[in-house]
N, C-alpha and C positions, 0 to 999 in steps of 0.2 A: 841453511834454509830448512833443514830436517828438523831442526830446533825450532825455527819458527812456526812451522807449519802446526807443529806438537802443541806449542801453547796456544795458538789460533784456535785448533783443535779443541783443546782444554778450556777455554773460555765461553765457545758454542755450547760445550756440557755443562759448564756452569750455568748457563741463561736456561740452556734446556730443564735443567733439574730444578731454580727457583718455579718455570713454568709448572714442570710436573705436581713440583710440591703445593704449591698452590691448589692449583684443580682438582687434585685430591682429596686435598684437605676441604676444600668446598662439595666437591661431593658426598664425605662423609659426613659433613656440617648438616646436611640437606638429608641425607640417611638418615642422622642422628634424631631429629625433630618427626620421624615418623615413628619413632619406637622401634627400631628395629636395623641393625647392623650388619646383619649375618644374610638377609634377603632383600629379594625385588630389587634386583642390582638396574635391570632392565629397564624396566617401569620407572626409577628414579633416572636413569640417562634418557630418559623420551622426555619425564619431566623438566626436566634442566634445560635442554635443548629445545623446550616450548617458547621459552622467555630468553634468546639470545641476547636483547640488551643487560637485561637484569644479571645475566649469567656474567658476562664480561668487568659489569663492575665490582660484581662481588670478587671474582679470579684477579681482577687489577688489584686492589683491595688489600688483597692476600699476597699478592707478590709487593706491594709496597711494603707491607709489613715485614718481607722475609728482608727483602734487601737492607729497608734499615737498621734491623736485627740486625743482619752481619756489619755494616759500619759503626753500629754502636760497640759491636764485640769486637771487631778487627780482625775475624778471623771470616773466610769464608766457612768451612766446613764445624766450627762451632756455631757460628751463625743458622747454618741450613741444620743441625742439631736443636739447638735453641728452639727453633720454630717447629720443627717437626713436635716436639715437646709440649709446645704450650699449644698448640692446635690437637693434639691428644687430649688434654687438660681439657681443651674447649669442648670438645666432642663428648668427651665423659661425661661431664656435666651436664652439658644440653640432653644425652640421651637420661642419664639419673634422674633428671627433673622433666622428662618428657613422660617417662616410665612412671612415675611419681606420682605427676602432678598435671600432665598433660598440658605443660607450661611450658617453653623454650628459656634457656637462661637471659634477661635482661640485665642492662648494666645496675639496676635498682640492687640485686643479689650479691652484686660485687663489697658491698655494706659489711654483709654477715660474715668480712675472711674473717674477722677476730673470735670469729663463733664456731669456727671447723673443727673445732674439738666435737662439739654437739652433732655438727650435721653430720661426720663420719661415721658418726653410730648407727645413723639412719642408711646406711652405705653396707651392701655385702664387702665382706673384708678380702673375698675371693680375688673381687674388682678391683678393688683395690693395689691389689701386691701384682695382679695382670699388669696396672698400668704404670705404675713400680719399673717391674722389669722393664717393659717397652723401652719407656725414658733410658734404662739403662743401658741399653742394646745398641740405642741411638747416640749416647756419648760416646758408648767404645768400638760405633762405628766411625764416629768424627774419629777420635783419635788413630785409629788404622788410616782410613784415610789422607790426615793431615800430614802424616810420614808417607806416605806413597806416594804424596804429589808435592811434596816438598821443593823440588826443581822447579817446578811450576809457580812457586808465588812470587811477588813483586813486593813486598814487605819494604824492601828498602828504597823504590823508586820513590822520586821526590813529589811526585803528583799525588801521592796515595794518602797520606795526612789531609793535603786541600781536599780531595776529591771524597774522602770518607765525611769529612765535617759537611760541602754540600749534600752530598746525598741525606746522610742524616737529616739536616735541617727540611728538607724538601719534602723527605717522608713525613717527619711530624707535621710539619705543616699542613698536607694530604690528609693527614688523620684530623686536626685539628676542624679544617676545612668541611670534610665530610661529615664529622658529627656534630655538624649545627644544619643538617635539614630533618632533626624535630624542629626545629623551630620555623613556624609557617613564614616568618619576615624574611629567613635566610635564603642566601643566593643558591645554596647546596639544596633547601628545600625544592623552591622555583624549577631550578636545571630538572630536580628529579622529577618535577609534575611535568614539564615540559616532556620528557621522555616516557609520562603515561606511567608513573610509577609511584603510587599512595600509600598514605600511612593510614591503615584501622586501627582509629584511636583503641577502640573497645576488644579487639581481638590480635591481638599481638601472634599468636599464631600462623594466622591465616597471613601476615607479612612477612612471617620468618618463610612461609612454605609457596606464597607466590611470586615474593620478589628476591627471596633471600636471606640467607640467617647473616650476613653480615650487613645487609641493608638494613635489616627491621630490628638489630642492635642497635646500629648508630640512627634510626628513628627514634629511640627508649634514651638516643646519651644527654641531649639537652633537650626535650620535650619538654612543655609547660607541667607543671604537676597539676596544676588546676587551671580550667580557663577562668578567666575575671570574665563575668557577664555582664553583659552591657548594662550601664546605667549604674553601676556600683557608687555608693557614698553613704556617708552618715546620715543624712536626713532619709534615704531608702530604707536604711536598715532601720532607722526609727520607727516609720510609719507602718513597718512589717510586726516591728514588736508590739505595737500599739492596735495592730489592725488584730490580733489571734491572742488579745488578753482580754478575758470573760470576767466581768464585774463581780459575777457572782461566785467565781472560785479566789476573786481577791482574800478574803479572810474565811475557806476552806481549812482545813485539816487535818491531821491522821487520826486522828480517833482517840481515843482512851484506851483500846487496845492494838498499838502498833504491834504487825508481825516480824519477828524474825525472818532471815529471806538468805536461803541456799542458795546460791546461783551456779548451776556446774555445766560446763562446757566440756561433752563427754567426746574425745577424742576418735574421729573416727567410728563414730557410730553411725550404723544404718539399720535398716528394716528389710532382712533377707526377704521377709513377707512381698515386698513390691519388686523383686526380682525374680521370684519363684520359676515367672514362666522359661526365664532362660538357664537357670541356677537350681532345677528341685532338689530338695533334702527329701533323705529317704526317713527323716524322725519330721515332729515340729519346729516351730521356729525355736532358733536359739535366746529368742527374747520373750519367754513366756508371759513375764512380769510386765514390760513395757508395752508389750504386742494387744494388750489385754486394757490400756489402759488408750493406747494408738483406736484401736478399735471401739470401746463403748467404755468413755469415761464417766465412772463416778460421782453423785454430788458432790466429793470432797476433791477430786479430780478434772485435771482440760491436758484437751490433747490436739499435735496438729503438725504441719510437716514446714517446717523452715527452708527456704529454698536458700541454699548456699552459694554466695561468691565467686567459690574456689573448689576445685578437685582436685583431688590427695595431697592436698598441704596450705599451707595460708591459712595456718591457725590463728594467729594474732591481727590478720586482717578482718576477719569473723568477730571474734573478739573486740575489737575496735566498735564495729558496728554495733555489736549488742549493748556495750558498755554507754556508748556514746548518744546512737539515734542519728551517727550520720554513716552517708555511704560511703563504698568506696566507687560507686557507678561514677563518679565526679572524678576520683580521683587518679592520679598513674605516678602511686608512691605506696609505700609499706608506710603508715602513720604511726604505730610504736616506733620508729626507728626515724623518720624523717618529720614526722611534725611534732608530737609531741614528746621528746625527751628539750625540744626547744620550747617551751611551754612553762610555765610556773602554774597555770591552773589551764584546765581544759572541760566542756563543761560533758557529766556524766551524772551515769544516775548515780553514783557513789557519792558524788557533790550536793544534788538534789537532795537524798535521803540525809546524807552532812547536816543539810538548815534545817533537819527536824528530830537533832540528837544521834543517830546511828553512827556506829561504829563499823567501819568495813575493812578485812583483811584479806588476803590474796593467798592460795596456796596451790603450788605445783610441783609437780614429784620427777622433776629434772632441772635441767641445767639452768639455772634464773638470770644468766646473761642473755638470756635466748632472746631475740627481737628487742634488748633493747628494755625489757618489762620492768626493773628494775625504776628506772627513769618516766617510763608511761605510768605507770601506777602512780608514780608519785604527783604526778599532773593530774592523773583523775580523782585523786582524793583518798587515796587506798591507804592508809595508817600505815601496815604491816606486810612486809610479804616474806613468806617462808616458803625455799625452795627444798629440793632435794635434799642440802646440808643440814638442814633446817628441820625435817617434818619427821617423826617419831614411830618405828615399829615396819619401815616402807620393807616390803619382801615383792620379790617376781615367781611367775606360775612357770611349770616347766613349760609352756604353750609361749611363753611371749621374752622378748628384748624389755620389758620399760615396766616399773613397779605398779602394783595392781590398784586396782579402784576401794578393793575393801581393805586394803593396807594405809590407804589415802585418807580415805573418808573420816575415820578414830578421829586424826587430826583435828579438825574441827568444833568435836563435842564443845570442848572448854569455853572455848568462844559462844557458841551459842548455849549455855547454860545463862549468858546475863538478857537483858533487854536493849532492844532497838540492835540487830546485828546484821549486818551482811556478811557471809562469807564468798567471797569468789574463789572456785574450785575449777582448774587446767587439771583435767587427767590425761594421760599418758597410755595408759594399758591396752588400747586397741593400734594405737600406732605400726608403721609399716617398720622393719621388714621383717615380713610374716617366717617364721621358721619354716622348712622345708621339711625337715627329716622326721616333724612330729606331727606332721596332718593328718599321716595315716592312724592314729590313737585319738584324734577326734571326736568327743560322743554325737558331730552333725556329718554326716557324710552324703556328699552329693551323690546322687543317684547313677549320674554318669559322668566320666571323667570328663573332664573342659577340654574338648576336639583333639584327644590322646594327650593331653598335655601332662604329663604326673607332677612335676614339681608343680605347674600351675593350679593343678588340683589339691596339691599338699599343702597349698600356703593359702587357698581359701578356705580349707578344714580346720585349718591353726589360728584364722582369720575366725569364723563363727564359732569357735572355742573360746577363743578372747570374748568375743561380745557374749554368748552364756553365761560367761563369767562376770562381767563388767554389768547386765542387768540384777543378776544376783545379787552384786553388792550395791545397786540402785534399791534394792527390793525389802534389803537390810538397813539401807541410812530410812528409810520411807519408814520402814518397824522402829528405828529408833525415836524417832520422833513424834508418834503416834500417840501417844500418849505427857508428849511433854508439856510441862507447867508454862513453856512458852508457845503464843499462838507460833505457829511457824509455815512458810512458803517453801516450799522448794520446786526449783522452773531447772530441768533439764535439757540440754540437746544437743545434736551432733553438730560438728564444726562442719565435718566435710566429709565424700567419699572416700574409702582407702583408696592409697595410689600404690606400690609395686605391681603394676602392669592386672589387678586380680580384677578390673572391670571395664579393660580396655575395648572390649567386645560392645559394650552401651554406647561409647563416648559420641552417638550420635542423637541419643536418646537425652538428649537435653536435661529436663525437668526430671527425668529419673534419676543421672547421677548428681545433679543437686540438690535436690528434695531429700532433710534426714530429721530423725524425728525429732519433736517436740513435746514434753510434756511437762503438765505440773500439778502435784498434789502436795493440799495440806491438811494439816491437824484442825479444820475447820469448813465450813461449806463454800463452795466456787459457784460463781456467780453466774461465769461464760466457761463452757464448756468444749467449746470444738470451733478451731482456728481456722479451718482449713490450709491453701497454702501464704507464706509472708516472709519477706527477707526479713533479718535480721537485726536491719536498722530500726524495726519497728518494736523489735522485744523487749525491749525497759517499758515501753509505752504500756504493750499487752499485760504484764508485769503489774505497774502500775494500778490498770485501771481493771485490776481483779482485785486489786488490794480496798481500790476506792479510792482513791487517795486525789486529791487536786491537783491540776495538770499545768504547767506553767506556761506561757506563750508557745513557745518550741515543742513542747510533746500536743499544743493545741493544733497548732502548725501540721505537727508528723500526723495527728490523728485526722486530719483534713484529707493528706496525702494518700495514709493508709486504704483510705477511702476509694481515691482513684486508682491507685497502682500499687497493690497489695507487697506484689513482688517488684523490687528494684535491682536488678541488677547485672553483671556488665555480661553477664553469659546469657540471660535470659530476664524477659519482661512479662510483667502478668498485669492485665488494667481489672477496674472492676466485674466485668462480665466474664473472665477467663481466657480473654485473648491473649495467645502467648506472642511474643515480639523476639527478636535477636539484632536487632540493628544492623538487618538488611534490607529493612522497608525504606521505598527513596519516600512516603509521605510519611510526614510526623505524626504519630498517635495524637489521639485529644488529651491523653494526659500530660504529654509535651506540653502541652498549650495553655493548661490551667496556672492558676493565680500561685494556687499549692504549692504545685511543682519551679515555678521561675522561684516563689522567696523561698524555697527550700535549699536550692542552688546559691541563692544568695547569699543566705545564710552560713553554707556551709563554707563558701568563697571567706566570705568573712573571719569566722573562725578559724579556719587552717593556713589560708596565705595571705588574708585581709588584714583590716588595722582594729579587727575585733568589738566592732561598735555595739554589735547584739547586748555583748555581756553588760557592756556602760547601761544600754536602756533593760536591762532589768528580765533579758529574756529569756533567762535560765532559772527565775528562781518565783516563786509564790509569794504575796505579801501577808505575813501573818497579823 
């Protein structure tokens, strides 16, 4: 009976400990997504315990997950190993990309394991070899374990074969089952509305943090990536093309003098200038050259602040938008990576400027499997792309991790020495993670350390040392072409804010951490001088119509839009008058309502998960 009692005993601690493990790991889940691991233990147990249905399914969740874990493994205690493991995993990453990026990991990120060469660079290596060890502590604690309790197992009994193969089945199923409520038709969906529990299309955050980080994943598993709008067909898409084509731009043209045209998406660039008040520098800005041109541009100069997407990372989803003219406000997908590497043509200004001679190349001074770029360029028309293996003379400052702007820039001369050229330019050099040990050698130093913080102080010192640096060699490709034999354009600006946790402090401040600057001068006089603010999707257009150049259906279209709703996008809305939106208003704005906005939607429906009818009626291209 003493033996009985023992393993009665021992099986209570087994249910006990999947319990524990579970709750844990969901509370760290839930720590994780606030930035912060080490505090406010308190405050996150009041919050958890706010939402006791939500709390339950997420901790069920996780104890499904463990248990199947061990029926898959067959062990208990490499099972409860296993799971402790990969729920470290989960946790690391959600906080890296919280810290980052002020993004929770969705399953969309799951895409780029082939690319974790790249993304570990962006990773302190400290954290790394931390969560190393952990993992490792954990296996050789299974293994003490599974000798200590060795009397205890039933390995041999004849139930344990059936009984592991159900369990299994039942878990995945569970998992199966629950990650189809993205999907509004699904029964998982229903139950979960029934229980007062919703998905923010537009704010994946705010899901992770009020229902749950493992509820507002399996919202991200089978979500639509785009909704189809009502009324979608060929004859709609016709009468959109037809209705935003202008007689008198049919046999328009580029001129007799077409410019050449820089396009650089300066990584991580901002305007310390529009931070001042919480951030003073005891010098001036570290962007003398840019600062200067942000403030009173030039006849040969325009300047203006791009409101961005994404903060501290989603480079290529920026990119997408500029290259394209579409958003991603529509979208809940990475489009380098999920729409267009499926694509043979996708339509961009690269394709545009294509039906009128131009040659366009691609250069970036890192890894060129990154999102997938490889593959999207080639859908948007891009001839050539040269990465890091590729680009000639690339060196790093002692201030930064990623090869400089003026080691970058050389690259290019060659190409724009002929006619009709675009180059597209991804730089690197302001990217995150900001060195520590070299902020204090600085020549920007904040005036008071960030709320006793010193490394946090250190890595924004190293942080406005990069961008000094990185306007500098803005200040030099501008001198090199100031005199060339070709007319030339060059339209810079920043992707997005840094992320390593160095303006966690704003992240309420909307329109400040996405707003980063915009500018462009050329070797000739600009028409339009001052932008104010504009996403993204509208910069080929802006682009464009400095150049003068005829506008085809679709940039006649965006140019309608630009009109109503300057700024589009999913963090923030801006209409014509300056009303800022976040998609918490229960009334629809008027720029919802406009004719602009539905065939814009259409349109973009069409092109990314549509049957592509735009392109048939001719909406991407001018008739010469």
């Amino acid at each position: 009976m003493k033996d009985i009692y023992k393993k009665i005993a021992y099986r209570i601690v087994q249910i006990l400990v999947v319990i524990l493990i579970a709750a844990v790991a969901y509370f760290y889940l839930q720590l994780a997504i606030t930035g912060h691991l080490d505090r406010d233990y308190l405050a996150m147990y009041n919050e958890i315990i706010s939402n006791p249905i939500a709390t339950a399914i997420n901790v069920l969740m996780l104890m499904v997950f463990v248990i199947t874990l061990i029926a898959l493994i067959g062990d208990y205690w490499w099972g409860i190993a296993g799971s402790i493991s990969l729920f470290a995993i989960m946790i690391f990453v959600d906080y890296q990309k919280i810290v980052s990026r002020s993004e929770p990991l969705l399953p969309s990120d799951l895409t780029m394991a082939k690319q974790v060469g790249g993304l570990i660079q962006m990773v302190n290596w400290l954290s790394i070899v931390e969560l190393i060890l952990f993992i490792a502590l954990m296996l050789a604690a299974a293994y003490f374990l599974r000798k200590f309790t060795k009397k205890m197992w039933l390995t041999k009994h004849r139930i344990i074969w059936p009984l592991r193969v159900v369990v299994a089945i039942v878990g995945i199923w569970a998992f199966v089952f629950f990650f189809q409520c993205g999907n509004t038709n699904s029964l998982a969906y229903k139950q979960l509305t029934d229980l007062e529990i919703y998905n923010d299309n537009h704010n994946p955050l705010n899901v992770y943090r009020s229902d749950g980080t493992v509820i507002g994943f399996a919202f991200n598993v089978r979500s639509d990536p785009m909704k189809r709008p009502n009324g979608y067909s060929e004859k709609v898409i016709a009468k959109i093309a037809n209705r935003y084509r202008i007689a008198d731009a049919e046999k328009a043209d580029i001129g007799k003098q077409p410019a050449n045209i820089i396009y650089i998406l300066n990584e991580s660039l901002t305007n310390p200038r529009t931070t001042s008040d919480q951030y003073p520098l005891q010098e001036d800005s570290p962007l003398s050259y840019i600062d200067n041109i942000l403030q009173n541009p030039q006849a040969n100069q325009a300047s203006g602040y791009m409101v961005s997407p994404e903060y501290g990372g989603g480079t290529a989803n920026i990119e997408f938008e500029a290259n394209t003219g579409f958003s991603n406000y529509f979208l809940k997908s990475i489009p380098y990576q999920d729409i267009l590497p499926k694509k043979a043509y996708f339509p961009s200004v690269m394709h545009y400027l294509e039906n009128y001679g131009y040659h366009s190349d691609a250069y970036h001074p890192f890894a060129g499997a990154m999102y997938q770029r490889p593959q999207a360029y080639q859908a948007l028309g891009i001839h050539q792309f040269k990465d890091q293996k590729r680009l000639k003379g690339l060196h790093k400052s002692k201030f930064g991790e990623y090869y400089t702007d003026s080691s970058t820039y050389p690259n290019i001369y060659p190409q724009q020495k002929k006619a009709k050229q675009l180059s597209l330019v991804i730089t690197m050099q302001n990217h995150m993670p900001y060195i520590t040990n070299v902020g204090s050698q600085s020549d920007y130093q904040l005036e008071d350390p960030i709320k006793n913080n010193t490394d946090k102080t250190n890595k924004m010192q190293t942080y406005l040392q990069e961008l000094h640096q990185s306007d500098q060699a803005f200040s030099k490709l501008v001198d090199h072409f100031k005199n060339s034999d070709q007319k030339t354009l060059i339209v810079m600006y920043g992707d997005h804010y840094p992320g390593d946790g160095l303006y966690d402090d704003l992240a309420s401040d909307i329109l400040t951490v996405h707003a980063t600057p915009f500018v462009m001068v050329a070797n000739f006089p600009l028409s339009n001088h001052q932008y104010g603010y504009f996403s993204p999707n509208y910069m080929s257009l802006l682009m464009l119509q400095q150049l003068g150049y005829p506008l085809t259906p679709f940039y006649n279209l965006l140019d309608q839009l630009h009109q109503q709703v300057p700024v589009l996008t999913k963090a923030i809305q801006m209409d014509d008058s300056g009303n800022q939106y976040t998609n918490s208003h229960s009334k629809k704005p008027k720029w919802q309502k406009s004719q602009a906005y539905r065939d814009y939607q259409m349109v973009e429906y069409d092109m990314t998960y549509g049957k592509g009818y735009a392109n048939k009626y001719h909406m991407f291209t001018v008739s010469k």
